[in-house]
N, CA, C and O atoms as CSV, one atom per row, in Angstrom:
chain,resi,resn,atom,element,x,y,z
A,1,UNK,N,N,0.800,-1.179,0.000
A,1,UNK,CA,C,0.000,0.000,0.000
A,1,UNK,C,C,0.851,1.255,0.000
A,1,UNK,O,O,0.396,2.277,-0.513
A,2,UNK,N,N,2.110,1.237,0.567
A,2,UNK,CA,C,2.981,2.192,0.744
A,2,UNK,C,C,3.155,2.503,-0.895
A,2,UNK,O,O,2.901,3.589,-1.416
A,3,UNK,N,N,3.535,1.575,-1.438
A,3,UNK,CA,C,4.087,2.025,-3.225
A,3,UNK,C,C,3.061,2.574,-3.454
A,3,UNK,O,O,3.408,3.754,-3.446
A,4,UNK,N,N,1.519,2.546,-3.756
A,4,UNK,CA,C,0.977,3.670,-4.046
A,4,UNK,C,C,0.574,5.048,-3.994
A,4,UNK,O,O,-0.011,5.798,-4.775
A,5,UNK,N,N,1.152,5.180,-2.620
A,5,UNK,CA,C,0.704,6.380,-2.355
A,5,UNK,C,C,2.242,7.257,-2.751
A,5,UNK,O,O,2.166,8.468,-2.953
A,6,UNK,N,N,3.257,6.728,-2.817
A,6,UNK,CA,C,4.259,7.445,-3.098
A,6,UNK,C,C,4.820,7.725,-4.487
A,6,UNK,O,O,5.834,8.356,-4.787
A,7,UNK,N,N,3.587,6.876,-5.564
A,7,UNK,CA,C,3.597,7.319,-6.682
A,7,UNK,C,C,3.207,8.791,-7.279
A,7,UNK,O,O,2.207,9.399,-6.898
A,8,UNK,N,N,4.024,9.239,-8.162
A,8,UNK,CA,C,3.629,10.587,-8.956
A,8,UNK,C,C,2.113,10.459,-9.322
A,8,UNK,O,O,1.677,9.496,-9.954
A,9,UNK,N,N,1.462,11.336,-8.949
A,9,UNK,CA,C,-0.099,12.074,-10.047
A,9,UNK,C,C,-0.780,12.617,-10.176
A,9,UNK,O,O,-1.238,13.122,-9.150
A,10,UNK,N,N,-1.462,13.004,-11.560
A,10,UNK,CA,C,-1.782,13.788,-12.303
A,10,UNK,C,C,-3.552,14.223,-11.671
A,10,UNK,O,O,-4.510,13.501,-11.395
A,11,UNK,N,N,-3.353,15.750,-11.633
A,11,UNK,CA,C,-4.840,15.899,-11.233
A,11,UNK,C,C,-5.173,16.917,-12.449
A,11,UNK,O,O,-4.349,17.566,-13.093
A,12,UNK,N,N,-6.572,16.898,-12.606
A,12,UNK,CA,C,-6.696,17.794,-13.305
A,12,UNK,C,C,-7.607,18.934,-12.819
A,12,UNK,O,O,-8.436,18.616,-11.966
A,13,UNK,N,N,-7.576,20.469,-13.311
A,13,UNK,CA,C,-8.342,21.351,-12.129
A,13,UNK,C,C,-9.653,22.049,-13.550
A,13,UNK,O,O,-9.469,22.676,-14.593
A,14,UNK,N,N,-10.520,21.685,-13.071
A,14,UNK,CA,C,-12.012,21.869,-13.902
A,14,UNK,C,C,-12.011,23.494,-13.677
A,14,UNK,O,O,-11.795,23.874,-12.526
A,15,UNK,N,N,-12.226,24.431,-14.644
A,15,UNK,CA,C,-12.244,25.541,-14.340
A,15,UNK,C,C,-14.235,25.441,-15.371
A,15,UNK,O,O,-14.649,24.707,-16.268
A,16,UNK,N,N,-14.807,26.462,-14.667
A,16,UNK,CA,C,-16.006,26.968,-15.648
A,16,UNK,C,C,-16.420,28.111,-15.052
A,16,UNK,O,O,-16.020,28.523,-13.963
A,17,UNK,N,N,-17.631,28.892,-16.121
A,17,UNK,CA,C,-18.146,29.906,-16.136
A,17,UNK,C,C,-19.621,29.721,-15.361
A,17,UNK,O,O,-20.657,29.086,-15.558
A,18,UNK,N,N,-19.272,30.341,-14.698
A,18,UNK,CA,C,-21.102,30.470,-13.906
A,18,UNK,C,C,-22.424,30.626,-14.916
A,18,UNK,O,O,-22.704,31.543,-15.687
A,19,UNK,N,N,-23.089,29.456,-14.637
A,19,UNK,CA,C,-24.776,30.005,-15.114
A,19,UNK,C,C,-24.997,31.273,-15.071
A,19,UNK,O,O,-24.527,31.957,-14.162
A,20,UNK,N,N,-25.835,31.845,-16.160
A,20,UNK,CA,C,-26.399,33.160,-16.060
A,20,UNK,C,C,-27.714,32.888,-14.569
A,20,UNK,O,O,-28.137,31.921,-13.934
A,21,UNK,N,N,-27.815,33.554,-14.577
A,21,UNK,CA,C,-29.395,33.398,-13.739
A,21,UNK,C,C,-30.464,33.551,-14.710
A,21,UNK,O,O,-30.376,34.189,-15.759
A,22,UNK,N,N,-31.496,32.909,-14.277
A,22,UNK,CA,C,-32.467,32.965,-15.426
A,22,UNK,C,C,-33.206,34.347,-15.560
A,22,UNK,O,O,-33.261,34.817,-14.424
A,23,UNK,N,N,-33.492,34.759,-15.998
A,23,UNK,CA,C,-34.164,36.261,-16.218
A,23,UNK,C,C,-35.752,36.083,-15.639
A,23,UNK,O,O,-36.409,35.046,-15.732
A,24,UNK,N,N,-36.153,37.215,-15.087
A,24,UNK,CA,C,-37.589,36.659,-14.235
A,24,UNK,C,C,-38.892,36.834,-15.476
A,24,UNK,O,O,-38.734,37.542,-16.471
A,25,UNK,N,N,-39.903,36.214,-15.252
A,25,UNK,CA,C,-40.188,36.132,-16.612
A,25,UNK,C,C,-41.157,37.237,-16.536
A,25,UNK,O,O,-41.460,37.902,-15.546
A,26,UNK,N,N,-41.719,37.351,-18.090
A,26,UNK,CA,C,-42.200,38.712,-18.233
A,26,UNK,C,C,-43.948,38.733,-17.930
A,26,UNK,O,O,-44.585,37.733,-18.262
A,27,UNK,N,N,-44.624,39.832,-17.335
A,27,UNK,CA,C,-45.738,39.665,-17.379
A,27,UNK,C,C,-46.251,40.511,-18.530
A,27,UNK,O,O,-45.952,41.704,-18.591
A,28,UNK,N,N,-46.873,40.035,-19.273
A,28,UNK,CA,C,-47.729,40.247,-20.828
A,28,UNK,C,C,-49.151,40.388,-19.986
A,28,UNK,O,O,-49.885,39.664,-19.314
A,29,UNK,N,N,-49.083,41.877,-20.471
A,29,UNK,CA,C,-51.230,42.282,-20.235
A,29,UNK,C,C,-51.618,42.230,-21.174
A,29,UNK,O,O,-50.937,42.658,-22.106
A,30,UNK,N,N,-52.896,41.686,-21.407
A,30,UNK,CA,C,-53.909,41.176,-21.926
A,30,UNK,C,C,-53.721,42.127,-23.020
A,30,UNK,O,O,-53.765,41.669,-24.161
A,31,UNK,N,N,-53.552,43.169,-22.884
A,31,UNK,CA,C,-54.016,44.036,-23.959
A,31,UNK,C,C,-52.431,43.947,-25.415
A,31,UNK,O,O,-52.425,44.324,-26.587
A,32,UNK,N,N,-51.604,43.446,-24.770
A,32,UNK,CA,C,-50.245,43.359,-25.515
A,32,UNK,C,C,-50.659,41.964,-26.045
A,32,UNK,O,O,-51.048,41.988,-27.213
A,33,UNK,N,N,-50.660,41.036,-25.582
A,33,UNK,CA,C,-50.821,39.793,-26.234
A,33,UNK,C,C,-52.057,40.015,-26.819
A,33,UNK,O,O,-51.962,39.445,-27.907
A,34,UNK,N,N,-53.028,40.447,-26.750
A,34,UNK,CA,C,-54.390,40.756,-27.884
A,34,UNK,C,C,-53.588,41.156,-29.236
A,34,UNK,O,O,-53.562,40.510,-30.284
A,35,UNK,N,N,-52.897,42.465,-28.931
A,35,UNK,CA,C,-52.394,43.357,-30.089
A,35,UNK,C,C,-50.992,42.017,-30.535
A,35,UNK,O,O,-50.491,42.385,-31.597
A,36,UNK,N,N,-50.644,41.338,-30.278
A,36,UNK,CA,C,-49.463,40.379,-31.149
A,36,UNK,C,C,-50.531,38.910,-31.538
A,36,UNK,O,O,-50.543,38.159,-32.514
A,37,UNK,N,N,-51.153,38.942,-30.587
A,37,UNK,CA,C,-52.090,37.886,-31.634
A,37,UNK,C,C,-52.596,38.230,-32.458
A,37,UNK,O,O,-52.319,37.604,-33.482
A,38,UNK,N,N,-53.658,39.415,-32.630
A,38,UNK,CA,C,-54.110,40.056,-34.134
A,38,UNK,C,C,-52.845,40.250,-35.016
A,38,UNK,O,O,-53.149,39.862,-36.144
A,39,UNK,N,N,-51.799,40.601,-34.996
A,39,UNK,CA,C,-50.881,40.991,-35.850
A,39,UNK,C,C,-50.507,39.724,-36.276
A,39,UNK,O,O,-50.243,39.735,-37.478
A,40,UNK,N,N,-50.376,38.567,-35.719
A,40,UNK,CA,C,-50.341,37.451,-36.017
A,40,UNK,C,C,-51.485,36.761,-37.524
A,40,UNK,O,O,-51.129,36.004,-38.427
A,41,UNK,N,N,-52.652,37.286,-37.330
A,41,UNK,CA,C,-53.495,36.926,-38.169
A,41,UNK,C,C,-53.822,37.818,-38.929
A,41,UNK,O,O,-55.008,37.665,-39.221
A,42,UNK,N,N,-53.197,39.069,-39.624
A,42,UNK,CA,C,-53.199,39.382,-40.478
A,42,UNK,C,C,-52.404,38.630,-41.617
A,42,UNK,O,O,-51.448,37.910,-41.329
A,43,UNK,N,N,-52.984,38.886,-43.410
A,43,UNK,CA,C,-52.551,38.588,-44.066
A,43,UNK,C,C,-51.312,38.239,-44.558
A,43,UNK,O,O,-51.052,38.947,-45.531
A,44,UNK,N,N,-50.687,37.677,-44.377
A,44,UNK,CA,C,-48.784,37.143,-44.849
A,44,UNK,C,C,-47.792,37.486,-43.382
A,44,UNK,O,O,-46.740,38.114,-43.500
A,45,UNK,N,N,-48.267,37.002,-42.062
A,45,UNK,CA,C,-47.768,37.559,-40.925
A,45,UNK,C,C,-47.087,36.543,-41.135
A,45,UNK,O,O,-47.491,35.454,-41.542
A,46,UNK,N,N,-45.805,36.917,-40.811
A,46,UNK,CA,C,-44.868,35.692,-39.861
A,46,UNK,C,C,-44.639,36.051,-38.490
A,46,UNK,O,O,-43.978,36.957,-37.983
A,47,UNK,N,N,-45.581,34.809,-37.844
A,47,UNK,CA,C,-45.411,34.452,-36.133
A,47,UNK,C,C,-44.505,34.598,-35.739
A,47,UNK,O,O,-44.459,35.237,-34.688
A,48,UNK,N,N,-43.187,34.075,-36.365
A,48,UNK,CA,C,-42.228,33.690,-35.369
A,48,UNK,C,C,-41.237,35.549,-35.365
A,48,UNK,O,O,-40.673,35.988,-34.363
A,49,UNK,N,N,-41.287,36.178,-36.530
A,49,UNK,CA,C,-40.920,37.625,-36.699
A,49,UNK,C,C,-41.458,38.398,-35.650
A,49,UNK,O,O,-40.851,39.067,-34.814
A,50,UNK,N,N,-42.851,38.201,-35.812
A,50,UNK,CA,C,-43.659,38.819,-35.102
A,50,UNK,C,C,-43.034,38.751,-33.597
A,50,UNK,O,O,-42.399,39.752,-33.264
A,51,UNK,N,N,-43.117,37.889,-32.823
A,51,UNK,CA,C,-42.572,36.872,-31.428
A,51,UNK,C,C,-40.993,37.571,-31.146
A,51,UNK,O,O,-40.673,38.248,-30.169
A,52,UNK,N,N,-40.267,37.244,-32.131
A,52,UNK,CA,C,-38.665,38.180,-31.862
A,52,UNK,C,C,-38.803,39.692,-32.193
A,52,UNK,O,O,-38.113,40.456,-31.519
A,53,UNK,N,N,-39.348,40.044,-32.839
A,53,UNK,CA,C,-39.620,41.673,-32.730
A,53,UNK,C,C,-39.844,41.701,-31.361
A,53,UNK,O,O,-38.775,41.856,-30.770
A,54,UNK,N,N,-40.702,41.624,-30.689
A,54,UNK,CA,C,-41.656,41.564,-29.118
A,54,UNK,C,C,-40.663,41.061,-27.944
A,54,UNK,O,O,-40.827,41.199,-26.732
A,55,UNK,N,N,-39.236,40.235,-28.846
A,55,UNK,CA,C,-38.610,39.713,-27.386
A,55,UNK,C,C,-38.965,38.511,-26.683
A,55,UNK,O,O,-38.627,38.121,-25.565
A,56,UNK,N,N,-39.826,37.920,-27.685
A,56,UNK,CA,C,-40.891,36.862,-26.981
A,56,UNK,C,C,-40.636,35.521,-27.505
A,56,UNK,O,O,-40.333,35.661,-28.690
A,57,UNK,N,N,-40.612,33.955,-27.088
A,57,UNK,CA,C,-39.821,33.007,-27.771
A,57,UNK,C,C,-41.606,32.446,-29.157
A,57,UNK,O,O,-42.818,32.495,-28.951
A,58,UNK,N,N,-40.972,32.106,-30.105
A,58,UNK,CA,C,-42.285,32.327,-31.338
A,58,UNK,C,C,-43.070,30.881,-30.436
A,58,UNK,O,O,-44.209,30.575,-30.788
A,59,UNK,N,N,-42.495,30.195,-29.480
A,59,UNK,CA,C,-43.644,29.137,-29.131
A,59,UNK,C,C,-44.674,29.570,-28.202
A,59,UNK,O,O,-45.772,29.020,-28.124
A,60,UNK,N,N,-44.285,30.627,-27.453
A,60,UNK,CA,C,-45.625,31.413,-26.586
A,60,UNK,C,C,-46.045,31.633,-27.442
A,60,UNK,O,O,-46.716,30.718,-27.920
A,61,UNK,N,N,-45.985,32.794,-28.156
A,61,UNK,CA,C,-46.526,33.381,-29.469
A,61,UNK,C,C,-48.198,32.618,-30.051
A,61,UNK,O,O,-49.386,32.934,-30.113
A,62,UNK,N,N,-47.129,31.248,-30.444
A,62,UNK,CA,C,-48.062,30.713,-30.897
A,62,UNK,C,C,-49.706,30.230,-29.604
A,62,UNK,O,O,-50.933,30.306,-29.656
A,63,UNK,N,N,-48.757,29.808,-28.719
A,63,UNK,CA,C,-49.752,28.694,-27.616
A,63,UNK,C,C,-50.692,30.111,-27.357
A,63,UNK,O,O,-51.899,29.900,-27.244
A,64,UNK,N,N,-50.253,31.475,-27.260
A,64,UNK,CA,C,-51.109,32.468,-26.877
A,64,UNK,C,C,-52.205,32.814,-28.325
A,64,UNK,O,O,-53.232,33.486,-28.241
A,65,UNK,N,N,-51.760,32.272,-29.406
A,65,UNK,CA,C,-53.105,32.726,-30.552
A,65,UNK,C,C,-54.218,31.277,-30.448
A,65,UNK,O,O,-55.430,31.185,-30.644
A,66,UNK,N,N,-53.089,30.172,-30.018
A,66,UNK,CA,C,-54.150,28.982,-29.975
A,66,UNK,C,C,-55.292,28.766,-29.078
A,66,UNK,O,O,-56.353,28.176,-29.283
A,67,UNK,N,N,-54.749,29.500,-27.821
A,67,UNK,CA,C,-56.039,29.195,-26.985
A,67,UNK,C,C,-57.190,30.795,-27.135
A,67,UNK,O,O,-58.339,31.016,-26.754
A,68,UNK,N,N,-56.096,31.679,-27.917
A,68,UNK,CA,C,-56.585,32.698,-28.001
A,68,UNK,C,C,-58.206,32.178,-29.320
A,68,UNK,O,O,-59.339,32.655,-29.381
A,69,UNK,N,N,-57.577,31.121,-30.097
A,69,UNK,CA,C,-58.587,30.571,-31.327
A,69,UNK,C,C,-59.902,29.696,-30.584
A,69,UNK,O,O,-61.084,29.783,-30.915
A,70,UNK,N,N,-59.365,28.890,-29.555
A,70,UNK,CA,C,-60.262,28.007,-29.191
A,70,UNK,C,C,-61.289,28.364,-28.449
A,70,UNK,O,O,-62.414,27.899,-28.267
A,71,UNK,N,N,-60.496,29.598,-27.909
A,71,UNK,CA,C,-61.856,30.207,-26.890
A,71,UNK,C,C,-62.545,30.893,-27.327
A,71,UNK,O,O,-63.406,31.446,-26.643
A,72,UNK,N,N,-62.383,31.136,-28.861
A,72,UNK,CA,C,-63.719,32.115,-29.490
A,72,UNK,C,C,-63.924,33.595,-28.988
A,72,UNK,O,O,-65.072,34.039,-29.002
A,73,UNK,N,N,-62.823,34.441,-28.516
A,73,UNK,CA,C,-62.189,35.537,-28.067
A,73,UNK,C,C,-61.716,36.334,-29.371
A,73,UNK,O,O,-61.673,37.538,-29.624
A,74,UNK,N,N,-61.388,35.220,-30.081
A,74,UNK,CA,C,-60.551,36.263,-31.662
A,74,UNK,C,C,-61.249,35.122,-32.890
A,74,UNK,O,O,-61.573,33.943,-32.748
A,75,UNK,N,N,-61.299,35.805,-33.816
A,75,UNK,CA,C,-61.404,34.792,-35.212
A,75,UNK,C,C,-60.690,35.074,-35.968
A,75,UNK,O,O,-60.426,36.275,-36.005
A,76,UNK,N,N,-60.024,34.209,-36.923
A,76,UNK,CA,C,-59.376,34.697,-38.327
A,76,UNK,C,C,-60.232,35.474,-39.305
A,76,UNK,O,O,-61.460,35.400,-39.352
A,77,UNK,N,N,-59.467,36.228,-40.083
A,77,UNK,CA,C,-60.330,37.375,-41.082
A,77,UNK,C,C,-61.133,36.114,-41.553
A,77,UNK,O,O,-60.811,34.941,-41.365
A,78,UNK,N,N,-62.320,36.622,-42.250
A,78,UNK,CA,C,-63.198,35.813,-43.173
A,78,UNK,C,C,-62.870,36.019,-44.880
A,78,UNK,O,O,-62.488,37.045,-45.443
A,79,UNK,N,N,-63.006,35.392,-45.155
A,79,UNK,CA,C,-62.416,36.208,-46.715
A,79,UNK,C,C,-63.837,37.038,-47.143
A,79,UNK,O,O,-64.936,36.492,-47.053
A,80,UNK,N,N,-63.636,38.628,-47.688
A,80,UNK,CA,C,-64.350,39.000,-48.080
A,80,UNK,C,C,-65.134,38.429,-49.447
A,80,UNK,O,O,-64.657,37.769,-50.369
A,81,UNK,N,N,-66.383,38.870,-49.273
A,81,UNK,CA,C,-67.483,38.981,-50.468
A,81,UNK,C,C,-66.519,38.877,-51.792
A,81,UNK,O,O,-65.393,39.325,-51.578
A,82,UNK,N,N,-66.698,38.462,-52.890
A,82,UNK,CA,C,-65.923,38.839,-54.033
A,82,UNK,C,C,-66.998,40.168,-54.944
A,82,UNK,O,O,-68.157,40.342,-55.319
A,83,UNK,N,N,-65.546,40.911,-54.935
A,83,UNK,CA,C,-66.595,42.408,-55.974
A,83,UNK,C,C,-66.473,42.044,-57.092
A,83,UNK,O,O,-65.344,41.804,-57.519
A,84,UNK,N,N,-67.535,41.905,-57.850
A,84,UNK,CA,C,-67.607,42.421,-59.290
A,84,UNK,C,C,-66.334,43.382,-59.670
A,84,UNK,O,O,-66.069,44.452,-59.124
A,85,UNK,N,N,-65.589,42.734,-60.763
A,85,UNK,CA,C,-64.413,43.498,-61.068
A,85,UNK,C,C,-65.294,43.681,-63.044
A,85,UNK,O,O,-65.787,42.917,-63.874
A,86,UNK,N,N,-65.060,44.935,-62.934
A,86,UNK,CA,C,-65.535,45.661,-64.583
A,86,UNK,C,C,-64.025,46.207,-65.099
A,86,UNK,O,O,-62.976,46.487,-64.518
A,87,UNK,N,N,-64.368,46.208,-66.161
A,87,UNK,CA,C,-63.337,46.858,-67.341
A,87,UNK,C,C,-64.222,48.044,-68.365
A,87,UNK,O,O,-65.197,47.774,-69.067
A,88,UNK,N,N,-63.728,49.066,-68.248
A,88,UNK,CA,C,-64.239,49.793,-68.899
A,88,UNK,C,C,-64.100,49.671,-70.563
A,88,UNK,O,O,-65.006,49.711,-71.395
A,89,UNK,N,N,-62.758,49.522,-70.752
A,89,UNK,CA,C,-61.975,49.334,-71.956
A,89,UNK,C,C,-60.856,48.469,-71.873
A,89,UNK,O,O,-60.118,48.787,-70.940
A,90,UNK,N,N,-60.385,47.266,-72.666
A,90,UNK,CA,C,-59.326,46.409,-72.962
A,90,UNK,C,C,-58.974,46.907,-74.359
A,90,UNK,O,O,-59.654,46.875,-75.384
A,91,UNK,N,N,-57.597,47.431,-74.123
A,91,UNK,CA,C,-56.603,47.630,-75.819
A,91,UNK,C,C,-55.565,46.881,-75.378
A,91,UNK,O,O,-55.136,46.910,-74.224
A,92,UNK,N,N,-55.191,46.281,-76.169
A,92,UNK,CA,C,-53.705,45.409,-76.351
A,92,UNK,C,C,-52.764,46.391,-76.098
A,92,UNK,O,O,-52.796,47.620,-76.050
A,93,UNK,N,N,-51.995,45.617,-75.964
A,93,UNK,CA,C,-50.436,45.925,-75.737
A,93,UNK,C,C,-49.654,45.634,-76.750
A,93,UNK,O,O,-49.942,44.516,-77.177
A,94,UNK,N,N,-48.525,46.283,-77.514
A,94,UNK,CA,C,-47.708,44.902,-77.948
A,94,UNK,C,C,-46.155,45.500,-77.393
A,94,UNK,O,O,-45.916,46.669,-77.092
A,95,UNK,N,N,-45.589,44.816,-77.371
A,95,UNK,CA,C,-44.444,44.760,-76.644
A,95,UNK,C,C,-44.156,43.741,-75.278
A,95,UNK,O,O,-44.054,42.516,-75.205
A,96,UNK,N,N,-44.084,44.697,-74.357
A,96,UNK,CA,C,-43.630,44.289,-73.066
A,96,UNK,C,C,-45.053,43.369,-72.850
A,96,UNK,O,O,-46.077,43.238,-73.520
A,97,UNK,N,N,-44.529,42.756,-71.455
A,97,UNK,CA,C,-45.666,41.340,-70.769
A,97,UNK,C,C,-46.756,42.457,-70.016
A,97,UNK,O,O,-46.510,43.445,-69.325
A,98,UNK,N,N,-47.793,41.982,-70.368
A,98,UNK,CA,C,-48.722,42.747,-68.910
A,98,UNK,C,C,-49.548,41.883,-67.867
A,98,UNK,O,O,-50.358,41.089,-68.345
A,99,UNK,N,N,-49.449,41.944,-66.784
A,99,UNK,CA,C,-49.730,41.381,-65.874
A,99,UNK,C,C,-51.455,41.538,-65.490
A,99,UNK,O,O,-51.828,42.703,-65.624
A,100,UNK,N,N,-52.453,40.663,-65.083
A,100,UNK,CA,C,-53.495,41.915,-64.251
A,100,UNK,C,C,-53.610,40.567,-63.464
A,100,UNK,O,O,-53.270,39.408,-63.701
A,101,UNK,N,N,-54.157,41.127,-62.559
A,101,UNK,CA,C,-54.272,40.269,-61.274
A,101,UNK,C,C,-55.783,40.422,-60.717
A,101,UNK,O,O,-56.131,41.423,-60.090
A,102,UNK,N,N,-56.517,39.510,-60.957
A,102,UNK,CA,C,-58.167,39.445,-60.404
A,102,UNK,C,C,-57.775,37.926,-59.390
A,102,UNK,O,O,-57.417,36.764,-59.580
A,103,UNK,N,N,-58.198,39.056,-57.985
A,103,UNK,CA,C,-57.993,38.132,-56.836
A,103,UNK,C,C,-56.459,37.699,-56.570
A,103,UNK,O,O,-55.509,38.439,-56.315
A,104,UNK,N,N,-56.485,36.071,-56.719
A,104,UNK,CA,C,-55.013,35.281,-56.392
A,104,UNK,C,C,-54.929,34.755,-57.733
A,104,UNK,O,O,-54.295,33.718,-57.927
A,105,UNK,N,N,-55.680,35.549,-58.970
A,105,UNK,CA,C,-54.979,34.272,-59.919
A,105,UNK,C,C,-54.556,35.459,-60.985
A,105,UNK,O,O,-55.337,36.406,-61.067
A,106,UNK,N,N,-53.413,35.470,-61.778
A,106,UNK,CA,C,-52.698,36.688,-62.274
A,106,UNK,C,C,-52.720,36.161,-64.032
A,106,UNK,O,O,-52.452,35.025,-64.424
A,107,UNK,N,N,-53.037,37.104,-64.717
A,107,UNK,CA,C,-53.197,36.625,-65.883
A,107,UNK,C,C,-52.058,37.313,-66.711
A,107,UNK,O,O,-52.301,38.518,-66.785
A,108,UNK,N,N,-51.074,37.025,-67.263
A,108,UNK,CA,C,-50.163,37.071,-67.928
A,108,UNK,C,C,-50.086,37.661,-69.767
A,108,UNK,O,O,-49.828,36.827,-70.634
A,109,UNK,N,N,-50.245,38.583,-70.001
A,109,UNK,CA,C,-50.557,38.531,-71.822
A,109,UNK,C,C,-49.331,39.627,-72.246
A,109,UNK,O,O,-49.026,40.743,-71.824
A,110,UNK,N,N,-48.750,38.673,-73.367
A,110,UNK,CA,C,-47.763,39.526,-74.079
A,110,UNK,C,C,-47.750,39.501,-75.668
A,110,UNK,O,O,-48.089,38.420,-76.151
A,111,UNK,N,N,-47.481,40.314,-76.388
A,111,UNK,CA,C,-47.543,40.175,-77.158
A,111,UNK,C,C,-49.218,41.277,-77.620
A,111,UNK,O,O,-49.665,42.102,-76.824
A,112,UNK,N,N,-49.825,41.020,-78.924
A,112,UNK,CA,C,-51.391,41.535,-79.263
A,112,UNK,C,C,-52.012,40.400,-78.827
A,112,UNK,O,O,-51.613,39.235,-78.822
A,113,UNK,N,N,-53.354,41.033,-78.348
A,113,UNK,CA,C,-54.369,40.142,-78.309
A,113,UNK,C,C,-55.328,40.542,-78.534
A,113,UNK,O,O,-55.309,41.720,-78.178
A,114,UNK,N,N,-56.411,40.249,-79.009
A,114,UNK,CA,C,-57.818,40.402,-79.567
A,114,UNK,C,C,-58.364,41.070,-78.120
A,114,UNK,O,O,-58.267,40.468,-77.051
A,115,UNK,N,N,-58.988,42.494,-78.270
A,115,UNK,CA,C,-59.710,42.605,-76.942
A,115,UNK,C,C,-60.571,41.573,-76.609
A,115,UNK,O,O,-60.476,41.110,-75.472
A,116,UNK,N,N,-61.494,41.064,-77.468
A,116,UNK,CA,C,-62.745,40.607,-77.396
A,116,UNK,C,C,-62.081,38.721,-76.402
A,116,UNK,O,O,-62.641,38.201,-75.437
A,117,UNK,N,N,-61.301,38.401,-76.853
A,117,UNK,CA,C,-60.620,37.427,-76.530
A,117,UNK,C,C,-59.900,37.346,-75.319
A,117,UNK,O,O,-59.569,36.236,-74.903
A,118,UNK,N,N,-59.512,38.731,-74.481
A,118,UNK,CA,C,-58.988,38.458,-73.451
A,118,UNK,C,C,-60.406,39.209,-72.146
A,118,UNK,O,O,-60.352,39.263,-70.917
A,119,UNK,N,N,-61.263,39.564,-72.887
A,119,UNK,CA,C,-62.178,39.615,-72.143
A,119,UNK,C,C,-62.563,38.390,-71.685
A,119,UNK,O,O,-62.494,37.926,-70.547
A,120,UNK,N,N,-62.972,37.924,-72.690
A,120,UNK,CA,C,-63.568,36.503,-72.073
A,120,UNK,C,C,-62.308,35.359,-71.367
A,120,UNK,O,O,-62.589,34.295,-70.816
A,121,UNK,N,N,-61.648,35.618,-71.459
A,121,UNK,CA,C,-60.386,34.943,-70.362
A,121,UNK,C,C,-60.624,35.877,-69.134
A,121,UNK,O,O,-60.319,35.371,-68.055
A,122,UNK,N,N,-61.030,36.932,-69.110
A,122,UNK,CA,C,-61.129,37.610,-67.698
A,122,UNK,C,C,-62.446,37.108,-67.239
A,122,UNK,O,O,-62.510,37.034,-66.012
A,123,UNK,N,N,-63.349,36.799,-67.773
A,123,UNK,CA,C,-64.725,36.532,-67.561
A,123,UNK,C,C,-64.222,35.067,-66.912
A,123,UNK,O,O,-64.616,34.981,-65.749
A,124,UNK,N,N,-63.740,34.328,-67.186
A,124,UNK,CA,C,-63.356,32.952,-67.006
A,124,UNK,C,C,-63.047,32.842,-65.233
A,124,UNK,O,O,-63.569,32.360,-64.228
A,125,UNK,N,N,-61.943,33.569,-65.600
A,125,UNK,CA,C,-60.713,33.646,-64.591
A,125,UNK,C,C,-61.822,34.304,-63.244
A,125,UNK,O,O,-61.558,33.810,-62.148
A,126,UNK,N,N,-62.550,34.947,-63.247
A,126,UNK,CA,C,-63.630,35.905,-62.522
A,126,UNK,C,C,-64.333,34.699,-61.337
A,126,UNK,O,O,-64.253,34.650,-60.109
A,127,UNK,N,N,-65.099,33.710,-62.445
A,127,UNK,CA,C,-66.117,33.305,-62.193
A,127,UNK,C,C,-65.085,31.651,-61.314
A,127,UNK,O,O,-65.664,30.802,-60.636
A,128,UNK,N,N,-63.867,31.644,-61.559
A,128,UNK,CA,C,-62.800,30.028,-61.339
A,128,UNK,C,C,-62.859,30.864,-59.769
A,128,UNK,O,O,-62.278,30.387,-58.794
């Protein structure tokens, strides 16, 4: 037992950095989380943008629009009525592409085209 203890050895010394402390958490009034859940459900929102703008991690974010949905407190937009879209006058183009856009579906024409002919592709496109 003597030979071991009078052997050479190696220690090693653990150095580390202290935990932060956790930050105390935030209290959100009703009226702030109302206003980031609606902003949430507007048209082309991104949640999780939305959530780091605010400082906020995007999974509250979310759990706060979900129960905010279930409890019938908020609704998503409804899609509006569709309006009657009129044309007063269709003249061709020729050259460059022209775009028109009725609703989400975008109609593309380049080149001449027969007015009478891209009317009734708008009439189409109206009623799809």
């Amino acid at each position: 037992m003597s030979d071991s203890v009078n052997q050479a050895r190696a220690f090693e010394v653990l150095t580390a950095t202290p935990v932060r402390s956790r930050r105390a958490p935030r209290d959100w009034s009703d009226d702030d989380k109302a206003r980031l859940v609606s902003e949430t459900l507007l048209p082309g929102a991104n949640t999780s943008a939305i959530a780091r703008a605010a400082g906020l991690d995007p999974s509250q974010l979310y759990g706060w629009r979900r129960k905010a949905l279930a409890s019938g407190s908020i609704a998503p937009l409804e899609k509006a009525s569709p309006e009657e879209v009129r044309f007063a006058r269709v003249e061709p183009v020729s050259g460059a592409a022209v775009e028109i856009v009725v609703r989400d579906v975008v109609v593309r024409v380049t080149g001449d085209i027969d007015p009478d002919q891209l009317a009734k592709i708008l009439q189409v496109v109206r009623k799809a």
